[in-house]
C-alpha positions in Angstrom: 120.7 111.4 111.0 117.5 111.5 110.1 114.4 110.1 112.1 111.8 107.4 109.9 108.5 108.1 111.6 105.5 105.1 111.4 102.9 107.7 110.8 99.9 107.7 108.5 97.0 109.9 108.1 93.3 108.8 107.4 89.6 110.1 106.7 87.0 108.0 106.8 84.0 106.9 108.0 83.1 104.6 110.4 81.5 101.1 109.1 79.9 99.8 112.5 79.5 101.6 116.0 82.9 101.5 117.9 83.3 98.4 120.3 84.6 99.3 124.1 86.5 97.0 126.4 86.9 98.7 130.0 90.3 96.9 131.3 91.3 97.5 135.3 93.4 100.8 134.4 92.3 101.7 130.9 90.1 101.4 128.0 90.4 100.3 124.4 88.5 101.3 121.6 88.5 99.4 118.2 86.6 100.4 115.1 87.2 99.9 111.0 87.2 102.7 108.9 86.3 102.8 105.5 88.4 105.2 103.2 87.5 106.5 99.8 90.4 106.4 96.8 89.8 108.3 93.3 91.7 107.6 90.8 91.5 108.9 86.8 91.3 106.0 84.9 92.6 106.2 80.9 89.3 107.1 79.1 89.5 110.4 82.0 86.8 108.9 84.2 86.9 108.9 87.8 87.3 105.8 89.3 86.0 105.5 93.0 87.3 103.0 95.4 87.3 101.9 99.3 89.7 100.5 101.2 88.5 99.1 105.3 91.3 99.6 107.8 91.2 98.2 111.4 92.2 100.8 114.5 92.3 100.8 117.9 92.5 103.7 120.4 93.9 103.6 124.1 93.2 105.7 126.7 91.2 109.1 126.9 91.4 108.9 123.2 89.4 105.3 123.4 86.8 107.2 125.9 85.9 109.7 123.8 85.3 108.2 120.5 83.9 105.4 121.8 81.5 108.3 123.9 80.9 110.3 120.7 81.3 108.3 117.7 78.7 106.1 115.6 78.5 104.1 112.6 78.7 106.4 109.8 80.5 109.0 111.1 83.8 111.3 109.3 86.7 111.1 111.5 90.6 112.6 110.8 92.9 110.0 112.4 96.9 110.0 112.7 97.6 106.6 113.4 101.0 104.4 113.6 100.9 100.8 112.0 101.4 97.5 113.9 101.5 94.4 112.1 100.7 91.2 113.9 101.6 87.6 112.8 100.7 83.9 114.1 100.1 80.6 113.5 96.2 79.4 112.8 95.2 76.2 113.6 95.7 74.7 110.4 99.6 75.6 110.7 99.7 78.0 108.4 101.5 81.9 109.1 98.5 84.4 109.2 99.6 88.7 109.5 97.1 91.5 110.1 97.7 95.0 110.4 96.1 97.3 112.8 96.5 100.6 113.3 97.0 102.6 116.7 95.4 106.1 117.0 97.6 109.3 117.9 95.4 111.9 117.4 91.9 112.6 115.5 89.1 114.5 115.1 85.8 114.3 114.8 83.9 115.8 112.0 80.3 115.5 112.5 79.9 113.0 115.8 75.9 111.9 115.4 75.8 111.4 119.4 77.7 114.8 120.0 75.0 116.4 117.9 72.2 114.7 120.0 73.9 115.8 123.5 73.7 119.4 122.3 70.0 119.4 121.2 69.1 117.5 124.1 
């Protein structure tokens, strides 16, 4: 049988500096990324436009973008979709998605850059 996988692949850059909460035994990183789409419209022309996902990373992973990373900057995630739902105070059914980070990369880190010239 075969395995469905909740995997997803984005590149992107970053639309504000990460945010960092240090909890007792680990560390959470969130940040949005924004993602360019092209698509061909039918005249031919090159339509651009950008999508803004929500992430968050755990761990190690959380450390070091939150270390490196900056608004502005490329980075490759892997990520897996989590969809949250409740009830706002006006009683009506809100849902969000957010996705959590597997693995990335970082393609041009504007602090990393400044640590090596430093």
């Amino acid at each position: 049988m075969n395995t469905i996988s909740n995997y997803c692949r984005f590149i992107g850059r970053l639309t504000a500096d990460p945010k960092i909460v240090d909890f007792e035994n680990t560390t959470l990183c969130t940040f949005t990324l924004a993602v360019s789409e092209y698509r061909k419209e039918k005249n031919g022309e090159k339509k651009k436009s950008v999508n803004f996902f929500d992430f968050e990373a755990w761990d190690s992973g959380g450390t070091t973008i939150g270390k490196y990373c900056e608004k502005g900057d490329v980075i490759d995630l892997v990520a897996s979709a989590r969809n949250n739902s409740w009830t706002d105070k006006n009683g009506n059914k809100r849902f969000s998605t957010k996705f959590r980070v597997k693995e990335f990369k970082l393609f041009n880190s504007s602090r990393e850059k400044q640590e090596q010239s430093a």
